[in-house]
N, CA, C and O atoms as a DFTB+ gen file, in Angstrom:
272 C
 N C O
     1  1     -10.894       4.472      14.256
     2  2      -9.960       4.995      13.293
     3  2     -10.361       6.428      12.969
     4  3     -11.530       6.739      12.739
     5  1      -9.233       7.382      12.959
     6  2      -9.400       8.733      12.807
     7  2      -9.439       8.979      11.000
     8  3      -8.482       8.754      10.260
     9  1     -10.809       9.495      10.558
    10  2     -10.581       9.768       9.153
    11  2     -10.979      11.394       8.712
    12  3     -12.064      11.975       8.701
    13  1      -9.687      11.817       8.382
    14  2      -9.383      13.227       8.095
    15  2      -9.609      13.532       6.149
    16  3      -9.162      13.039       5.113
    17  1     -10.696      14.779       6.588
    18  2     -11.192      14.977       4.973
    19  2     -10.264      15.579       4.235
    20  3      -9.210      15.618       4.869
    21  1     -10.174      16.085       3.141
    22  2      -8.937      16.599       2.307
    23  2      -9.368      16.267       0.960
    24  3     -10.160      15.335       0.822
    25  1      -8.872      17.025      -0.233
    26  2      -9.032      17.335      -1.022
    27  2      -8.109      16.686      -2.135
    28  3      -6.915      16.902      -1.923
    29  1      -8.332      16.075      -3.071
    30  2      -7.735      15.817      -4.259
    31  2      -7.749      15.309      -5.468
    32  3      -8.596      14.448      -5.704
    33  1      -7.005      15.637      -6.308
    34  2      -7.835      16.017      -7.746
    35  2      -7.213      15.046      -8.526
    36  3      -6.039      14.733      -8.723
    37  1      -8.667      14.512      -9.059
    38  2      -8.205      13.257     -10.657
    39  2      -8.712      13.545     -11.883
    40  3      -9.595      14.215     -12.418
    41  1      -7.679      12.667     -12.173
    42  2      -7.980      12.656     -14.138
    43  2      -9.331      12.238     -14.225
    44  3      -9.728      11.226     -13.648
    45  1     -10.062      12.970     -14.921
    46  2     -11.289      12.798     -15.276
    47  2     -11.465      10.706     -15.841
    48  3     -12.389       9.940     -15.567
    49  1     -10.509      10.497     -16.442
    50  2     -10.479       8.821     -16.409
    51  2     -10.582       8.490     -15.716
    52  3     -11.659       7.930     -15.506
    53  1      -9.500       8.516     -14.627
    54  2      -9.509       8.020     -13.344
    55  2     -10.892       7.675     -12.337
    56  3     -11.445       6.653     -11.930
    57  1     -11.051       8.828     -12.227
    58  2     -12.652       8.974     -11.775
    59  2     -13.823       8.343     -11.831
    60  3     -14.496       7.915     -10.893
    61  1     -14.095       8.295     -13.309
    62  2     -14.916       7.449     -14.392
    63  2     -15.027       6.040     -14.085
    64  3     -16.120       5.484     -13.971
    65  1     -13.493       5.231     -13.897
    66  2     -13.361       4.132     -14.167
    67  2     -13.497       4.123     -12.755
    68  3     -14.228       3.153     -12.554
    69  1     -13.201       4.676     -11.570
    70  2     -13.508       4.171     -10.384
    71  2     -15.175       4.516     -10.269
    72  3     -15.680       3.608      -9.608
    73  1     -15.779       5.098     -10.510
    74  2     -17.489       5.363     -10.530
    75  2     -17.937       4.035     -11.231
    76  3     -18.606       3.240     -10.571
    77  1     -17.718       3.844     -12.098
    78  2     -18.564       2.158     -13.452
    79  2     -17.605       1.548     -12.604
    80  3     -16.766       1.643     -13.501
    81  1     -16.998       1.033     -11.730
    82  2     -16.247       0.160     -10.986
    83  2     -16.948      -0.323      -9.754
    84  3     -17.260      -1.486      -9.497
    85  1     -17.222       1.154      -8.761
    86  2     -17.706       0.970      -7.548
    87  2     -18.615       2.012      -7.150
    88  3     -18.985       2.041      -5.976
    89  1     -19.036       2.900      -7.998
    90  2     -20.136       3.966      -8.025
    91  2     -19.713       4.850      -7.005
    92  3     -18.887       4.628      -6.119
    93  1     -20.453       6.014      -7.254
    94  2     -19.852       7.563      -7.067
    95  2     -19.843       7.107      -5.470
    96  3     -18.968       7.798      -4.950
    97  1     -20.536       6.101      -4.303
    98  2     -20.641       6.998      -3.281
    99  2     -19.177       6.262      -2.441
   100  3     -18.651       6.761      -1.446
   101  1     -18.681       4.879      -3.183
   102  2     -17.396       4.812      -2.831
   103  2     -16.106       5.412      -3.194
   104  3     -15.007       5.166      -2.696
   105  1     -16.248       5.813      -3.650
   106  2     -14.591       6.728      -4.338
   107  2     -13.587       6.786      -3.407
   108  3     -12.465       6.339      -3.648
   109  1     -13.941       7.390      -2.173
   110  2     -13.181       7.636      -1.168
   111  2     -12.502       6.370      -0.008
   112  3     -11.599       6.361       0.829
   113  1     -13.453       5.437      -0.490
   114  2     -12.972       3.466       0.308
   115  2     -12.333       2.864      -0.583
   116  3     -11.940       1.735      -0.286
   117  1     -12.111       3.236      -1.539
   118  2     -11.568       2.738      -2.819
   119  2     -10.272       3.209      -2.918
   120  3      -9.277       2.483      -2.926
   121  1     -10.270       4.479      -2.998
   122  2      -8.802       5.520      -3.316
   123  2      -8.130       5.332      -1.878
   124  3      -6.964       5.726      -1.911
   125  1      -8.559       4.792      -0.478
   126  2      -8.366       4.531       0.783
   127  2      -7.641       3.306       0.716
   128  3      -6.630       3.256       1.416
   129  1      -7.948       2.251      -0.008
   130  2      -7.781       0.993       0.051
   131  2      -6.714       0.862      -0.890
   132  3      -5.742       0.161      -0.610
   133  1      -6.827       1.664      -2.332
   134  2      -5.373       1.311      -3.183
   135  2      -4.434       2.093      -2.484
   136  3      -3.582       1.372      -1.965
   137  1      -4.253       3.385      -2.257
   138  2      -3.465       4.054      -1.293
   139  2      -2.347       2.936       0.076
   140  3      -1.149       2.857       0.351
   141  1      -3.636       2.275       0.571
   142  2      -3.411       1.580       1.494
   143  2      -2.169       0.244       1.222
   144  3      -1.104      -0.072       1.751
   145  1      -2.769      -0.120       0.427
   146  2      -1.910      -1.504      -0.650
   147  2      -0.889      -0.668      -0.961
   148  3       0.112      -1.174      -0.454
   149  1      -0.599       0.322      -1.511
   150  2       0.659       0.818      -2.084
   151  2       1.627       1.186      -1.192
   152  3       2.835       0.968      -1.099
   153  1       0.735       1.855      -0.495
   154  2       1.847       2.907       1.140
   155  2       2.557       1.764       2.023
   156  3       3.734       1.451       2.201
   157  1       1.338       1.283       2.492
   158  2       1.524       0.528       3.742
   159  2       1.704      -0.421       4.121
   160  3       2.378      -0.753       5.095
   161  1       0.660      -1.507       2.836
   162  2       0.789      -2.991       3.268
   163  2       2.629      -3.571       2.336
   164  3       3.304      -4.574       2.565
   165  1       2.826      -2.666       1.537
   166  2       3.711      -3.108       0.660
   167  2       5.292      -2.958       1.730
   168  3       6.117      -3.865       1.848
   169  1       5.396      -1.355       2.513
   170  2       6.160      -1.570       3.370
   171  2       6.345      -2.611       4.573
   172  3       7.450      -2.901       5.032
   173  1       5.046      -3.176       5.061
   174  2       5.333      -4.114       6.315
   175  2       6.244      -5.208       5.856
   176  3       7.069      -5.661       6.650
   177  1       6.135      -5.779       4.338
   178  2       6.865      -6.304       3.888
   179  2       8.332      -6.123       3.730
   180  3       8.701      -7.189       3.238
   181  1       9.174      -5.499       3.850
   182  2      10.048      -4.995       3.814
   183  2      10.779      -5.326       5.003
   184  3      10.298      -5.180       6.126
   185  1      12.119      -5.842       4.744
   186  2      12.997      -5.932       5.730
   187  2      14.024      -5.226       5.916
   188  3      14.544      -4.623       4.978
   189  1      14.550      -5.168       7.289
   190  2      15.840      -3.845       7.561
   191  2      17.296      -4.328       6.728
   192  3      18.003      -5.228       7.182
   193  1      17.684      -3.466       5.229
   194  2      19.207      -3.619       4.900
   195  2      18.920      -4.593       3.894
   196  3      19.873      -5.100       3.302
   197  1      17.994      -4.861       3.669
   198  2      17.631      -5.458       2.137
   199  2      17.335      -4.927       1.167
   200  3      16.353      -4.186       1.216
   201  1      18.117      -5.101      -0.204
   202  2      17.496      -4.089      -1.183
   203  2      16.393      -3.984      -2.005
   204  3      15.849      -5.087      -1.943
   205  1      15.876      -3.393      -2.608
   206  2      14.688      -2.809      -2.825
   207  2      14.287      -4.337      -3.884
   208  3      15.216      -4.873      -4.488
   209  1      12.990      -4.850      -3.988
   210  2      13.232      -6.247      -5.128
   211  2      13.626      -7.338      -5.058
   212  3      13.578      -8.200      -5.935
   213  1      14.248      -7.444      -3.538
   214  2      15.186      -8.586      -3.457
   215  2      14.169      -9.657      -3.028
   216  3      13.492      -9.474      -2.016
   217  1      14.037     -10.826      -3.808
   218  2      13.217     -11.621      -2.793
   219  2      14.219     -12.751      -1.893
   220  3      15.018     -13.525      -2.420
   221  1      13.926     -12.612      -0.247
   222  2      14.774     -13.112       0.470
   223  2      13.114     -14.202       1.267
   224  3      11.904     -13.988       1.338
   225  1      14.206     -15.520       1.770
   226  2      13.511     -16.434       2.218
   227  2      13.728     -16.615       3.693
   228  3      14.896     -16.515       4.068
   229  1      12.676     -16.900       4.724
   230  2      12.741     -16.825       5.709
   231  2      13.943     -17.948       6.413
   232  3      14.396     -18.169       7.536
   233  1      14.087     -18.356       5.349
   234  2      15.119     -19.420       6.035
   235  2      16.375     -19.077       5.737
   236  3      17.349     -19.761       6.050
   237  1      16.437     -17.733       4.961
   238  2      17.934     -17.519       4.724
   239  2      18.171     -16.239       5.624
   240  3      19.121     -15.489       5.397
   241  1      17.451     -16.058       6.450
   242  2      17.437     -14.698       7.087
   243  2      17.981     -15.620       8.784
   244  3      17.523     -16.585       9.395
   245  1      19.398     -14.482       9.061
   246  2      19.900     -15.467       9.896
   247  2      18.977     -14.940      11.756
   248  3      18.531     -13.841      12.085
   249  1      19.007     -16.044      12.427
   250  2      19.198     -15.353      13.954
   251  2      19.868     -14.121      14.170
   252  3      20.883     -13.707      13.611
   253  1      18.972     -13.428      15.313
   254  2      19.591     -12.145      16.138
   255  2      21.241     -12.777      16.502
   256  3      22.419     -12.482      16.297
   257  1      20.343     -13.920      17.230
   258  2      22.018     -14.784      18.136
   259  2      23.191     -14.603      17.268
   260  3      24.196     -13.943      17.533
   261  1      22.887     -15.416      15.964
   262  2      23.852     -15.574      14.998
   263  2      25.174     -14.577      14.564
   264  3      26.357     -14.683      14.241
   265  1      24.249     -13.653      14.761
   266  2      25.075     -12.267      14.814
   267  2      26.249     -12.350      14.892
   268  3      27.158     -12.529      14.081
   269  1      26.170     -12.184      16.102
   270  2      27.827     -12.153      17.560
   271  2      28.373     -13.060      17.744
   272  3      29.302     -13.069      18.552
């Protein structure tokens, strides 16, 4: 996995509570991992033409076949 450094700036709270949480030398596996949960794992969830909130059940989601 390619990990690219970069710069960015927190509320001094923020910070704090992630340091007494998981100490200064994780910050960056931490802010990696909620990032991660928010961005990414939350989209795989997501289906094509459904609206945003909707909770849909795999059994109401029809066949490709069904379609046509």
């Amino acid at each position: 996995m390619y990990m690219e450094k970069t710069t960015i700036i927190l509320r001094e709270d923020v910070k704090e509570a992630i340091e007494q949480e998981f100490g200064k030398r994780k910050i960056s596996s931490v802010i990696n991992e909620l990032l991660f949960r928010e961005l990414i794992a939350k989209q795989s969830g997501k289906m094509f033409g459904c609206l945003k909130g909707t909770k849909i059940k795999v059994k109401e989601v029809r066949e490709h076949h069904d379609r046509f």
